[in-house]
C-alpha positions as CSV (number, residue, x, y, z in Angstrom):
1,X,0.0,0.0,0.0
2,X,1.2,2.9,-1.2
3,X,2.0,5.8,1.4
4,X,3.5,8.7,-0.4
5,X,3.9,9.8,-3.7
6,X,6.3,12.6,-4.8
7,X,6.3,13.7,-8.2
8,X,8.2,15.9,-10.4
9,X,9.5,18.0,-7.3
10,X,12.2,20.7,-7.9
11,X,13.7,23.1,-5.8
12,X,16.2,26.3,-6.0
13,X,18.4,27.9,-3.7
14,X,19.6,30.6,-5.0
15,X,20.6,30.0,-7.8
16,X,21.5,26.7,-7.2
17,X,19.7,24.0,-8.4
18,X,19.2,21.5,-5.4
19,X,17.5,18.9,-7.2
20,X,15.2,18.2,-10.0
21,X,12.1,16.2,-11.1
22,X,11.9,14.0,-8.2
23,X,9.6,11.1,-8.6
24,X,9.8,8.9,-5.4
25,X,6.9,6.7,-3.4
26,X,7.2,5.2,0.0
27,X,4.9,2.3,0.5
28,X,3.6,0.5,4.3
29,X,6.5,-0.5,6.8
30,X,8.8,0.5,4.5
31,X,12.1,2.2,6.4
32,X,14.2,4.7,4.8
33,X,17.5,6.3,5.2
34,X,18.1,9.4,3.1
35,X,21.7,10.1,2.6
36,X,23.7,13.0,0.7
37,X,26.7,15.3,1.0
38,X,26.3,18.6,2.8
39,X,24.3,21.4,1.0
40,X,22.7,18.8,-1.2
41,X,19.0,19.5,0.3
42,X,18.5,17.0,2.5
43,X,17.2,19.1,5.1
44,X,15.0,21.0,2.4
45,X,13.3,18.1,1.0
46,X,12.6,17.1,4.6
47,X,10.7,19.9,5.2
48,X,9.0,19.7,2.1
49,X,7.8,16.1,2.8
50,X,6.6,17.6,6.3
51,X,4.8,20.2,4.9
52,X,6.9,22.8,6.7
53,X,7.3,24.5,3.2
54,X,5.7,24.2,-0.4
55,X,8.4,22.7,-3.0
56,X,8.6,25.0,-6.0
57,X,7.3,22.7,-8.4
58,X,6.0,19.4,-8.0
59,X,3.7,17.3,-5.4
60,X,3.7,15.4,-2.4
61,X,0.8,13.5,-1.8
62,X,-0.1,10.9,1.3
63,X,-2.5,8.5,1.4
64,X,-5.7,9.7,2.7
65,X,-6.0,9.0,6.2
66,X,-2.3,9.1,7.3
67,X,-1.2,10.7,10.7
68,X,2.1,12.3,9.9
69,X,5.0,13.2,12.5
70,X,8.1,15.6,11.6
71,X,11.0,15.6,13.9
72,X,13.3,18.1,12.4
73,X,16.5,18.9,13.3
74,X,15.7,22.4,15.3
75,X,12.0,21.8,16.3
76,X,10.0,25.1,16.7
77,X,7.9,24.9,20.2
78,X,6.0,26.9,22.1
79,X,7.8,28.8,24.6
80,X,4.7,29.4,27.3
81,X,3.8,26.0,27.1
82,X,4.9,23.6,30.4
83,X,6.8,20.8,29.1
84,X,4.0,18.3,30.0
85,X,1.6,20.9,28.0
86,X,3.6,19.8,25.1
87,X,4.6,16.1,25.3
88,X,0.4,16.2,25.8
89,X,-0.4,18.6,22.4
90,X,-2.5,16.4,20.8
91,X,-5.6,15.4,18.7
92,X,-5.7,11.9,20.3
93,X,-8.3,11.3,23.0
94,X,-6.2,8.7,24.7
95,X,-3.7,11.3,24.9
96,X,-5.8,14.1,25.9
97,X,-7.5,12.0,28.9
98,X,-3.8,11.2,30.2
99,X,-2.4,14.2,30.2
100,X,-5.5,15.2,32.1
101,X,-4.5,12.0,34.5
102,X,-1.5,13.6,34.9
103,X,-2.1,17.1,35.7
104,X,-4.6,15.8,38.6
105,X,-1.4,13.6,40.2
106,X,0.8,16.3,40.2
107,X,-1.6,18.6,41.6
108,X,-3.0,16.0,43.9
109,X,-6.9,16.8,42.7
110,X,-8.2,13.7,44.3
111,X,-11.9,14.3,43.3
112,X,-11.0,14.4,39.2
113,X,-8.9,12.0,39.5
114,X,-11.7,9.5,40.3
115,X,-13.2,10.9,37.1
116,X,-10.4,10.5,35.2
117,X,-9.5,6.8,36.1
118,X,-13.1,6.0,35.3
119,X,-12.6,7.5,31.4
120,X,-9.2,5.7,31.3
121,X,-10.8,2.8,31.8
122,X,-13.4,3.2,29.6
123,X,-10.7,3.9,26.7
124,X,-8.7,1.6,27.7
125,X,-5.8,3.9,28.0
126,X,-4.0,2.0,30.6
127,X,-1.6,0.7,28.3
128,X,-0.8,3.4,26.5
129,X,-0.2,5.1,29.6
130,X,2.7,2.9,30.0
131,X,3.7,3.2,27.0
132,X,4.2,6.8,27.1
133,X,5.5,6.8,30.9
134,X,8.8,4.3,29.1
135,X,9.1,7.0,26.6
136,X,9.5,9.8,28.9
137,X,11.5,7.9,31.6
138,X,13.9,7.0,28.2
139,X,13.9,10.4,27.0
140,X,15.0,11.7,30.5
141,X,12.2,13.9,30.5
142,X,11.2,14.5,33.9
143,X,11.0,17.9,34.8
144,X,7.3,18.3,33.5
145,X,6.4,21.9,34.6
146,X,9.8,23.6,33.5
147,X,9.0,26.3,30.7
148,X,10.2,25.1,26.9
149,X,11.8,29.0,26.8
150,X,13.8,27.3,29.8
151,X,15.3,24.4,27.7
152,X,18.5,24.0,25.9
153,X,18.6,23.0,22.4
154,X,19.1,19.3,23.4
155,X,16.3,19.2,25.8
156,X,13.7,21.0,22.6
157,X,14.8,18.1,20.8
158,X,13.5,15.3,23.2
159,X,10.6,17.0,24.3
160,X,9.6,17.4,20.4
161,X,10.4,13.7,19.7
162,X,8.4,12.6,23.1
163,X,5.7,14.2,21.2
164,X,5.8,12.7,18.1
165,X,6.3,8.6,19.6
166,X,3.3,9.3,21.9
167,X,1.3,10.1,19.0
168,X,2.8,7.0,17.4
169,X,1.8,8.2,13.9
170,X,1.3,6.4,10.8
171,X,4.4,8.0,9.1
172,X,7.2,9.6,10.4
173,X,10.1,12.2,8.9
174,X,13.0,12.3,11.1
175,X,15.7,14.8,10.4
176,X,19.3,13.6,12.5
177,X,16.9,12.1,15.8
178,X,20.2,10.9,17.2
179,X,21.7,13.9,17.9
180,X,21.7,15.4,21.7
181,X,20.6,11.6,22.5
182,X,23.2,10.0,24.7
183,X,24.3,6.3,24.1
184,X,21.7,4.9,26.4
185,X,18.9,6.8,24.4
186,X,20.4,6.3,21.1
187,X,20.0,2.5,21.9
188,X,16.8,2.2,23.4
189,X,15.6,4.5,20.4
190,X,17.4,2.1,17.7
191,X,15.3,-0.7,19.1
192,X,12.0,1.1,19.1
193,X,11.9,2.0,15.8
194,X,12.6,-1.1,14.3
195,X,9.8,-3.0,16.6
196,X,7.4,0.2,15.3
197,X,5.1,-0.4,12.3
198,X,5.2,3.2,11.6
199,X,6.6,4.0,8.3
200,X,9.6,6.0,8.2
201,X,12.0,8.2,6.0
202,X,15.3,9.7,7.7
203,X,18.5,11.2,7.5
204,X,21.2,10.4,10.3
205,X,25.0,10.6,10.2
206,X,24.7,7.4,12.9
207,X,25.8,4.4,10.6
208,X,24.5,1.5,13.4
209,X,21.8,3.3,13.3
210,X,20.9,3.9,9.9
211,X,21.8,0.1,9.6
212,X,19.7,-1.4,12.1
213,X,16.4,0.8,11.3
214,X,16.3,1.3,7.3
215,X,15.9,-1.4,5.1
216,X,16.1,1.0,2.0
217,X,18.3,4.0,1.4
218,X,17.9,6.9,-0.9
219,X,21.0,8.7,-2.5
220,X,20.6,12.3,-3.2
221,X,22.7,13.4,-5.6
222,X,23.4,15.1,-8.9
223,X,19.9,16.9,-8.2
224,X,18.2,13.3,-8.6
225,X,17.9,10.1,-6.2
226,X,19.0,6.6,-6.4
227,X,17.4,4.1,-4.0
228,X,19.3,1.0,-2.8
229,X,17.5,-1.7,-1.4
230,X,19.0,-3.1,1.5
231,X,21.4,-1.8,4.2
232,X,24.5,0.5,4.5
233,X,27.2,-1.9,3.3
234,X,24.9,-2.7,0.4
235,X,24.6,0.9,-0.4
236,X,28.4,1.2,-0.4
237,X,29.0,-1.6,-2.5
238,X,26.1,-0.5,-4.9
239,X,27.0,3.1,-4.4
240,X,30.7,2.5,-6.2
241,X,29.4,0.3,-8.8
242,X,27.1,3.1,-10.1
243,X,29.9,5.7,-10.3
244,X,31.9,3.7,-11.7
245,X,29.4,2.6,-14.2
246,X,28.4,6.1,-15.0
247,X,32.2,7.2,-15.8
248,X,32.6,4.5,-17.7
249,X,29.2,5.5,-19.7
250,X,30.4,9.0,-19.8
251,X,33.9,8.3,-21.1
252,X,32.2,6.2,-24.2
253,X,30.0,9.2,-24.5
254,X,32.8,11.6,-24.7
255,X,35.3,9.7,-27.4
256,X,32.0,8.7,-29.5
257,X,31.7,12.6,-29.3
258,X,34.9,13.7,-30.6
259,X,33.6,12.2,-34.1
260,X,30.1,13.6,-33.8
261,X,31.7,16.8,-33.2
262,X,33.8,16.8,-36.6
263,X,30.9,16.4,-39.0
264,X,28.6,18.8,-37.1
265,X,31.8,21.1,-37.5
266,X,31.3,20.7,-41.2
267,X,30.2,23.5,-43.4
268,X,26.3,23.5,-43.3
269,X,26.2,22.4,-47.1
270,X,28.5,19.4,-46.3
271,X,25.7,18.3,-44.0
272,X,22.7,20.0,-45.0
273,X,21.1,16.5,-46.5
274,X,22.3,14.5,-43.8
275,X,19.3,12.9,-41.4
276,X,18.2,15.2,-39.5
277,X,17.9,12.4,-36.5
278,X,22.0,12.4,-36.5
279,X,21.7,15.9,-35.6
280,X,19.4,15.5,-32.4
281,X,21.4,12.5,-31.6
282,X,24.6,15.0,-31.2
283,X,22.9,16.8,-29.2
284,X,21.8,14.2,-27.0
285,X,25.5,12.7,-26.9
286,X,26.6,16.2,-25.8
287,X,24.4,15.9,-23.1
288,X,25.4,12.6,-22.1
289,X,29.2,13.4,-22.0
290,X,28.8,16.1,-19.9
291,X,26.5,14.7,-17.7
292,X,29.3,12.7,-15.5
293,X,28.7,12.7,-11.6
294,X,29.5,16.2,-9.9
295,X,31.1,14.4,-7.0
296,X,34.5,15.3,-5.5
297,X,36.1,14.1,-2.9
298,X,38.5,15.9,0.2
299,X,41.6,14.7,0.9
300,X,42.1,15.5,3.9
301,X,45.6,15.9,3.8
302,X,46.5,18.3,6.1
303,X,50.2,19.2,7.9
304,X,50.6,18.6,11.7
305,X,52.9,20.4,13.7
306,X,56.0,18.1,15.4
307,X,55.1,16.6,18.3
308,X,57.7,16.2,21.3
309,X,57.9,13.5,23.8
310,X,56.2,15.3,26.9
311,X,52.7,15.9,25.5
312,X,49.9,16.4,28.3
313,X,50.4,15.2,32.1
314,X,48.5,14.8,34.9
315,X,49.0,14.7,38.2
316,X,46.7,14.0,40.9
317,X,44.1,16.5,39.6
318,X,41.2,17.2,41.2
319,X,38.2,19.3,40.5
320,X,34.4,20.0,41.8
321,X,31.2,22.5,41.8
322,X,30.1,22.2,45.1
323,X,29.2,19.6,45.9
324,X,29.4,17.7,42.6
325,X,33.1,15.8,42.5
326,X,34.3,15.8,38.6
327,X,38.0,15.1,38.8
328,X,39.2,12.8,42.1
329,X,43.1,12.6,42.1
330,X,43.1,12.1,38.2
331,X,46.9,11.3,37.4
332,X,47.3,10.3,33.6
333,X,50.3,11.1,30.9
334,X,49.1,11.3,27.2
335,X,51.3,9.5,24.6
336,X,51.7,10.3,20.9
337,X,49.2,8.7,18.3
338,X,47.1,7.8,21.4
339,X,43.4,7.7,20.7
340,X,41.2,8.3,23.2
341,X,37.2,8.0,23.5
342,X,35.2,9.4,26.1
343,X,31.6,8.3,27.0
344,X,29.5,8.9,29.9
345,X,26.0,10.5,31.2
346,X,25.4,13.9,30.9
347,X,26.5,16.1,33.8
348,X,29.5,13.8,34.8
349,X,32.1,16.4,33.5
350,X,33.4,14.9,30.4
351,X,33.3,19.2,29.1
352,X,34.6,20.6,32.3
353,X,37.7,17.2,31.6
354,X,38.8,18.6,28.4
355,X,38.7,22.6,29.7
356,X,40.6,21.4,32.8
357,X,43.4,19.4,30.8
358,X,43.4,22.0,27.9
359,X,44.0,25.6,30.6
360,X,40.6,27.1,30.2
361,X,39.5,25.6,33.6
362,X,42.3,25.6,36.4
363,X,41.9,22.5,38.8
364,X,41.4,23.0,42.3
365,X,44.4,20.8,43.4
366,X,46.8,19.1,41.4
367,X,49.2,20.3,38.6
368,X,48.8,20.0,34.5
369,X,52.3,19.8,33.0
370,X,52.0,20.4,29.1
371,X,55.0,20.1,26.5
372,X,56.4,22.8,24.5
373,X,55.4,21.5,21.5
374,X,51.9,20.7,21.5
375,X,49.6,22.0,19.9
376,X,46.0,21.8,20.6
377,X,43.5,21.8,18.2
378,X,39.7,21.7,19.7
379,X,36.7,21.3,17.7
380,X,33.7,22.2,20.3
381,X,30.5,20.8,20.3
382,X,28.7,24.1,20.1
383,X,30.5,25.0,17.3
384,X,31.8,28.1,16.0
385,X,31.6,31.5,17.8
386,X,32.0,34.2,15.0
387,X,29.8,36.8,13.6
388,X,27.3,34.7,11.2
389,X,26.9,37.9,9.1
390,X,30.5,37.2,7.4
391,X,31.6,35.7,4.5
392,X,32.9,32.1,4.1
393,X,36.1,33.4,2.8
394,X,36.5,36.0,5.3
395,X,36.3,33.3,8.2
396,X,39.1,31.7,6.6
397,X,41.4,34.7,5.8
398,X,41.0,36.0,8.9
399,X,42.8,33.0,10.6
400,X,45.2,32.9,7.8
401,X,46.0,34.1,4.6
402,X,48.9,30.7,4.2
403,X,47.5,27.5,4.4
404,X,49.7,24.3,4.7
405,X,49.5,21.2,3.6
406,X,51.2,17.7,4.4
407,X,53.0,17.8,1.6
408,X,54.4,21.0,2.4
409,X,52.1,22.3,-0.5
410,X,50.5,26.0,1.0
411,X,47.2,27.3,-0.7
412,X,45.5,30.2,-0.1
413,X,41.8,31.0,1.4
414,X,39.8,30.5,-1.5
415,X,42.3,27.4,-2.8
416,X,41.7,26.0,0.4
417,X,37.6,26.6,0.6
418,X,37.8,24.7,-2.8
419,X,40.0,21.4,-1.0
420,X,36.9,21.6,1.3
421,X,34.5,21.7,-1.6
422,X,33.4,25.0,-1.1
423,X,33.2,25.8,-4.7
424,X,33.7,29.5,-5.7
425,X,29.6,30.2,-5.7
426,X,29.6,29.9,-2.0
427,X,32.7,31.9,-1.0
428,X,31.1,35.1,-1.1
429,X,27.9,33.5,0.8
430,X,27.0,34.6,4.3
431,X,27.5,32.0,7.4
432,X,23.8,32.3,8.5
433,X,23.0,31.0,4.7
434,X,24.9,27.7,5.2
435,X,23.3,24.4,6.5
436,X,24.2,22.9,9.3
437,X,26.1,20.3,7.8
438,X,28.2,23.1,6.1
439,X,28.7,25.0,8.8
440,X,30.0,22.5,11.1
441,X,32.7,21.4,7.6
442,X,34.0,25.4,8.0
443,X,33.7,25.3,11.7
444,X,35.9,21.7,11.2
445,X,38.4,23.8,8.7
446,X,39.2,26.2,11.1
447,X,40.5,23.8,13.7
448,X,42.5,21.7,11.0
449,X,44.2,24.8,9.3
450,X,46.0,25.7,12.4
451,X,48.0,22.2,12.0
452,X,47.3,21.2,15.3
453,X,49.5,17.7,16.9
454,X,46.9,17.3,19.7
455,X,43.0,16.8,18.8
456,X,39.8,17.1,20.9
457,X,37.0,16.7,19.1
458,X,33.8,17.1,20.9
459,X,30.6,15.4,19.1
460,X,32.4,16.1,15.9
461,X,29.5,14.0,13.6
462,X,26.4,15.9,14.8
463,X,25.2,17.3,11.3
464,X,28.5,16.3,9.3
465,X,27.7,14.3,6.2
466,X,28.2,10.3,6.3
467,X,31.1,11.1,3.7
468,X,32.6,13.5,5.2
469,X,32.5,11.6,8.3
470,X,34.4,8.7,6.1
471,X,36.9,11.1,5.0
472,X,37.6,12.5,8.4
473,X,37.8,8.8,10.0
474,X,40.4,7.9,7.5
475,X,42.3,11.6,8.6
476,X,42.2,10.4,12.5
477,X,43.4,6.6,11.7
478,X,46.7,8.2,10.2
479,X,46.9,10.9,12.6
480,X,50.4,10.8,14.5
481,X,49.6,12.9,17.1
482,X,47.1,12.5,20.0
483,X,43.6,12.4,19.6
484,X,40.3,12.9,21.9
485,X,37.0,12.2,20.9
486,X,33.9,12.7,22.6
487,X,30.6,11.6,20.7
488,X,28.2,8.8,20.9
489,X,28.1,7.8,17.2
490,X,29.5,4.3,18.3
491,X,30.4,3.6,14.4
492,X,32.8,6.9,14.7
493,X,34.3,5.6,18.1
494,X,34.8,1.9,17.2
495,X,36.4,3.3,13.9
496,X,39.0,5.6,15.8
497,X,39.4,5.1,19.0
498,X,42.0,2.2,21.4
499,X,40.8,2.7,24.5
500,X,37.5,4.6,26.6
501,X,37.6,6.8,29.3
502,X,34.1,5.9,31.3
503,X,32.4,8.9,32.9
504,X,31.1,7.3,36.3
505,X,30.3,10.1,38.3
506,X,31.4,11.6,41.4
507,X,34.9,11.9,39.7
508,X,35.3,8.4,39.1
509,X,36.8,7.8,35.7
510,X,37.5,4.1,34.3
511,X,39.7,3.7,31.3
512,X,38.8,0.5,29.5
513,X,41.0,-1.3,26.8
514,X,38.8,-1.1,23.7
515,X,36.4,0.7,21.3
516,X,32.7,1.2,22.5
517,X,31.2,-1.9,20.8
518,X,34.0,-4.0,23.2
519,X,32.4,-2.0,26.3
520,X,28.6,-2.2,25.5
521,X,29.1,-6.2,25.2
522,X,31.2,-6.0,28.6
523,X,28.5,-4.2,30.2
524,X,25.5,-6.7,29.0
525,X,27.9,-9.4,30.2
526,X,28.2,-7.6,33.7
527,X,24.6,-6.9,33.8
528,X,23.8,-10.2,33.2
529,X,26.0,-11.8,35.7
530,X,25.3,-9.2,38.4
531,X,21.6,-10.2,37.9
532,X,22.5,-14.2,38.6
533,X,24.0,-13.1,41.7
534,X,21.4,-11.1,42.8
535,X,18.5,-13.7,41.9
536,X,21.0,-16.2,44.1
537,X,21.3,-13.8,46.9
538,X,17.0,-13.1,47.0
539,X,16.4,-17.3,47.1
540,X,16.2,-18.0,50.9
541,X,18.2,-19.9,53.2
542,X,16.4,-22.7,54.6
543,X,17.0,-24.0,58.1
544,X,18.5,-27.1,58.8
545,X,16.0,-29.2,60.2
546,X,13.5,-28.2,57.3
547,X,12.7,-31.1,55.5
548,X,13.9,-30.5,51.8
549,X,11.3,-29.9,49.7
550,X,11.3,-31.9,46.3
551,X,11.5,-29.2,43.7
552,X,8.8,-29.2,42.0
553,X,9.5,-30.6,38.1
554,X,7.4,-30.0,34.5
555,X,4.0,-31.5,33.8
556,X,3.8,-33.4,30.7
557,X,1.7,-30.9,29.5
558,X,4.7,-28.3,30.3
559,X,6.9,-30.6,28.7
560,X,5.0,-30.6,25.9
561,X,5.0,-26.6,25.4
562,X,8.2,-26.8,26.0
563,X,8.8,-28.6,23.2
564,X,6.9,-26.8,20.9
565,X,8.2,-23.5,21.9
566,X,11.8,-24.5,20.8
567,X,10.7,-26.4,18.0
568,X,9.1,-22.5,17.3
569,X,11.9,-20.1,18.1
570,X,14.1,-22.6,15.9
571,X,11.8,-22.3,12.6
572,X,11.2,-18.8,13.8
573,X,15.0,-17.8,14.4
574,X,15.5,-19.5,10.5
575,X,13.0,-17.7,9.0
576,X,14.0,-14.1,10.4
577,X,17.8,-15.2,9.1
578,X,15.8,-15.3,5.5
579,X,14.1,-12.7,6.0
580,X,17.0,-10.4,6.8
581,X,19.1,-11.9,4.1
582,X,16.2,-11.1,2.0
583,X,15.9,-7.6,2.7
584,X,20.1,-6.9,2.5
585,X,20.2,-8.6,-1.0
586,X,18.4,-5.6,-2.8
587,X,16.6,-8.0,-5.0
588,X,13.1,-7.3,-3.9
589,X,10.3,-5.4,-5.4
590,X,8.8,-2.7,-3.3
591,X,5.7,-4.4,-2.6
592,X,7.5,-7.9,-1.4
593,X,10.1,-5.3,0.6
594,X,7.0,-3.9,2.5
595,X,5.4,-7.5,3.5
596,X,9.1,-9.0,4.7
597,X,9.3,-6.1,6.8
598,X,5.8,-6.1,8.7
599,X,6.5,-10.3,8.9
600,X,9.6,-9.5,10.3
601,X,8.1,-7.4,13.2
602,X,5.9,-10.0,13.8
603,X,8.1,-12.7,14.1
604,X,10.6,-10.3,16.5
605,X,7.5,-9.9,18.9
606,X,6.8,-13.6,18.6
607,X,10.1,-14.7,19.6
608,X,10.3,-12.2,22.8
609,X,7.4,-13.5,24.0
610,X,7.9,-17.4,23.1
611,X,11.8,-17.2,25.0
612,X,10.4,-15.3,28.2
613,X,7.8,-18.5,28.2
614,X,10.7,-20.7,27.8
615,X,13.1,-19.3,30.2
616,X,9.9,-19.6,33.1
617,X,9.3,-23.3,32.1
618,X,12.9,-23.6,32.3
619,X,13.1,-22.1,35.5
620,X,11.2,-24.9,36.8
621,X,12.6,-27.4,35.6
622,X,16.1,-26.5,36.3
C-alpha cells in the first residue's frame, strides 16, 4: 500500500539547483535512510515532505488517512507551554485523557482523579499510559512543569520527539533524531523504531543506526535520487558500482563525441542532406558526455605540527562545583598517536575534563604539565563562535591568509575553501546562509588549518555528512599525534578510538582497553551476571532441620509446550535469518520489501514473548 507519492519535485536555492524532477513513493512499513553530502537538500526536501514549506514545483501526496509526524533537526515549540503541556499537544483522546490524568497527580486533585481513572478505563488507556511513561523515563524527560523557553537545544529536541512517539503516527520524517541523545537513548531509540510499524523516512549521520532501522536508502545526488535496497554496506558496495558505471558511460560518451563533433563542424552544405535524427542525436551525446557525476572528494591531507615527547600530564588533579566531585586525584600522561574515547551520562564532566586538561578551567588541586610542542586543536560541540553575518572566505582569511598542507604544499583561502569543496559560488555567501552540515565542515576547517599535533573533538559527527564523516575517520586513523574524541556515534568511536575513558560520576573515571562496541558487550555481560548473583542472593536460606522440599519438576503438558516452543523459536529464528538476508540482498520489489518487513516485526514480537515462556518453564525445571 502505497503511502506517499512525490512527483516531479524541484527546488532552488539561489541560484542553485538543489534537485530536480523527483519522482519517489514510500509504501507501508517500508524504512528509509536518506543520505547525501552537505548542502545537497537533504534538510530542504525534509521539510517539504513535512509540509513545513511548499516545493517549488512538484507534489507530495499521502494516502488519505495518514497521521504524519516531523521531527526536524531544530524543532520550533511553544515557549509558554509547560513541558508536560507539550509532550500532551495532541488530537488523540487517549492522549488528551492522560495528560489530564497527569495534571490531577501532580496537583493531587483527588476528586477528578476518580473521574479521570473511570474514562481511562473506559478507553482503555492503561496501556498506553505505560507506553508513554517508558518514553518519557527513556527520554529523560522529567522535569514536567519547566518552561520550553527554559530548555537547551538538546532538551527542545526530546521534548519534540516525546511528542511525536506518543502520538505514534502512521508516518514519520526524522531529520538527524540521534543527535543530543546520549548512548543509552540512542539504543533504546534504535530498538523502538525497528519494533514500530510506523513507516519512516530519515536522515542520520549514525551508521549503526541507519543500519539497524532502514531497510532502503535513498541517495541524493546530482539533483536526482538513487534508491538502494537493502542496508549500508549494500549501499556502499552498490554506491561504487554506479559511479563507476556512470564514468565508464560517460567516457564512451565523450570519445563517440569527438567524431560527432567533426561532421557537425562541417560546413552547413556538407551536412545539410544528412538525417536530421543524427543531428538530435549529437545533441543528445553532448548531453550525455557532460552529464558525469558532480562528485568530488577531500583529501584530507593536512600538515601537523612536530610533536615532542612530553605531551599532556596529569597529576593527581582534582576538580568540583560544590558539591558535585568531577576530577578525584586524576593522574594520567598522554602518549603520541594515542586515541582516546570518552563516553559517559550527561552532567558527569566529560566538558569541564577537556577545559581542565586544555587551561581554560584551572583545577582546584593538582598540577597539569603540558609540552612545549603541543599544539592543541579543539573542535567544540557548540561549534563556531563568529559573527554569522561574514563571508565564508573572510572566516578563513582572517585565521590565515597561508595554508599548509602535508605535503608542504600551501594554498590560499579560496584554494583551500575549494580542498573543502566550497566551490567559488559559496565563497562570497553569508555563514547564516549555510546548512548545518556546512557550517560544522567550515567550523571543522578552522580547527585543521591551524595544523594542530593534539585533537579534541567534541561530538564532531552531529550534522556532518556520512562522507565527510568517512573522509575524516580515515584523517584520525593516520593521525600521528594524539587524539580525543567525545561523541556517541558508536560507528565513529569503534572506527578511531583504542581505549575509553568511562564517565562514572562523582569523579570516578575508568579507562577501559577497547572501542565502545567492546564496552557495551562487557556491560551486558556484567549486567547479566550481576543479575544471577542477585537472583542467588534473593532465594532463601532454609534451616537445617527443614525437610527439603522436592522441587517441584514440568508436567507433561509443560513438557510438551516446551517442546513446541523450541521447535518454534528454531523455525522462527531461520526464517528471520531469510528474511533479513532477503531484505540486505536488494533484490526485492517494493511491494515484497513492504510485506518481509511487517512479517519481520511479527516474528521479532513472537520470539520475545515465546523465549520469556521458555526461560519460566525452564526455571522450573532446572
Amino acid at each position: 500500500m502505497n503511502y506517499l507519492s512525490v512527483e516531479d519535485l524541484t527546488q532552488h536555492w539561489g541560484e542553485i539547483k538543489l534537485f530536480d524532477n523527483l519522482t519517489f513513493g514510500i509504501s507501508e512499513g517500508q524504512k528509509v535512510g536518506l543520505i547525501a553530502r552537505n548542502g545537497e537538500g537533504k534538510t530542504t526536501l525534509l521539510n517539504i515532505l513535512g509540509k513545513v514549506k511548499p516545493a517549488e514545483t512538484g507534489s507530495v501526496v499521502y494516502r488519505k488517512g495518514i497521521s504524519l509526524g516531523y521531527l526536524s533537526q531544530d524543532p520550533v515549540l511553544n515557549n509558554d507551554n509547560t513541558v508536560i503541556e507539550e509532550i500532551f499537544a495532541s488530537e488523540n483522546p487517549q492522549v488528551i485523557a492522560i495528560k489530564a490524568y497527569e495534571n490531577a497527580l501532580a496537583n493531587e486533585d483527588h476528586e477528578a482523579l476518580g473521574d479521570l481513572i473511570e474514562q481511562l478505563d473506559k478507553l482503555g488507556a492503561w496501556d498506553f499510559e505505560a507506553r508513554i511513561k517508558q518514553i518519557l523515563s527513556q527520554l529523560k524527560i522529567t522535569r514536567f512543569e519547566q518552561k520550553i523557553s527554559q530548555l537547551s537545544g538538546g532538551q527542545k529536541k526530546r521534548v519534540a520527539m516525546a511528542n511525536i512517539l506518543i502520538n505514534e503516527p502512521d508516518f514519520l520524517i526524522l531529520d538527524e533524531p540521534t543527535n543530543h541523545l546520549d548512548l543509552e537513548m540512542i539504543e533504546w531509540l534504535e530498538e523502538y523504531l525497528k519494533r514500530s510499524k510506523a513507516t519512516l523516512i530519515m536522515v542520520t549521520h549514525d551508521r549503526y543506526f541507519l543500519d539497524r532501522v532502514c531497510n532502503e536508502i535513498l541517495e541524493m545526488a546530482d539533483r536526482t535520487l538513487y534508491p538502494y535496497k537493502g542496508n549500508y554496506a549494500y549501499f556502499l558496495e552498490k554506491r561504487e558500482e554506479r559511479i563507476a558505471t556512470t564514468a565508464q558511460q560517460v567516457e564512451k560518451a565523450k570519445n563517440l563525441l569527438k567524431k560527432e563533433q567533426d561532421w557537425m563542424n562541417r560546413q552547413p552544405q556538407a551536412r545539410g542532406t544528412k538525417a536530421k535524427y543524427r543531428i538530435d542525436a549529437f545533441h543528445d551525446l553532448k548531453k550525455k558526455a557532460n552529464s558525469g557525476t558532480t562528485e568530488k572528494s577531500i583529501n584530507l591531507n593536512i600538515k601537523s605540527a612536530r610533536l615532542g615527547k612530553k605531551i599532556i600530564e596529569c597529576f593527581d588533579i582534582n576538580k568540583s562545583f560544590d558539591d558535585l566531585a568531577i576530577l578525584k586525584d586524576f593522574s594520567y600522561k598522554f602518549a603520541q598517536g594515542e586515541k582516546l574515547g570518552i563516553i559517559g551520562k550527561n552532567g558527569t564532566g566529560k566538558s569541564t575534563f577537556l577545559n581542565t586538561i586544555t587551561g581554560a578551567l584551572p583545577p582546584d588541586s593538582g598540577t597539569i604539565e603540558t609540552g612545549e610542542t603541543v599544539v592543541v586543536g579543539y573542535y567544540h560541540q557548540n561549534g563556531m563562535k563568529i559573527d554569522e553575518s561574514k563571508k565564508v572566505i573572510d572566516v578563513i582569511a582572517e585565521i590565515s591568509e597561508n595554508i599548509t598542507l602535508g605535503s608542504g604544499d600551501s594554498m590560499g583561502p579560496a584554494q583551500f575553501l575549494r580542498y573543502f569543496l566550497f566551490g567559488n559560488e559559496m565563497h562570497h555567501v553569508q555563514v547564516d546562509k549555510l546548512s548545518g552540515g556546512e557550517k560544522k565542515r567550515l567550523y571543522l576547517m578552522t580547527v585543521l588549518m591551524k595544523n594542530p599535533n593534539f585533537l579534541i573533538l567534541d561530538e564532531p559527527t552531529n550534522d556532518l555528512d556520512i562522507f565527510t564523516l568517512n573522509l575524516l575517520e580515515e584523517y584520525l586513523q593516520a593521525f600521528k599525534g594524539c587524539v580525543i574524541i567525545v561523541s556517541h556515534d558508536r560507528y565513529f568511536m569503534d572506527k578511531i578510538v583504542d581505549h575509553l575513558f568511562v564517565f562514572e560520576g562523582q569523579g570516578e573515571i575508568k579507562d577501559f582497553p577497547g572501542n565502545y562496541s567492546i564496552y557495551h558487550d562487557f556491560k551486558v555481560n556484567e549486567e547479566k551476571e550481576k543479575r544471577k548473583q542477585e537472583r542467588a542472593v534473593k532465594e532463601p536460606a532454609k534451616p537445617k532441620t527443614e525437610v527439603k522440599e522436592k522441587p517441584r519438576k514440568l508436567s507433561f503438558k509443560e513438557k510438551k509446550e516446551m517442546e513446541e516452543i523450541e521447535a518454534n523459536l528454531e523455525a522462527l529464528s531461520a526464517e528471520k535469518e531469510e528474511i533479513e538476508n532477503g531484505l540486505n540482498s536488494g533484490t526485492l520489489d517494493n511491494e515484497t520489501l513492504t510485506e518481509k518487513s511487517k512479517r519481520l516485526n511479527e516474528i521479532m514480537a513472537e520470539l520475545d514473548e515465546k523465549e520469556m515462556r521458555w526461560l519460566e518453564l525452564s526455571e522450573i525445571g532446572s
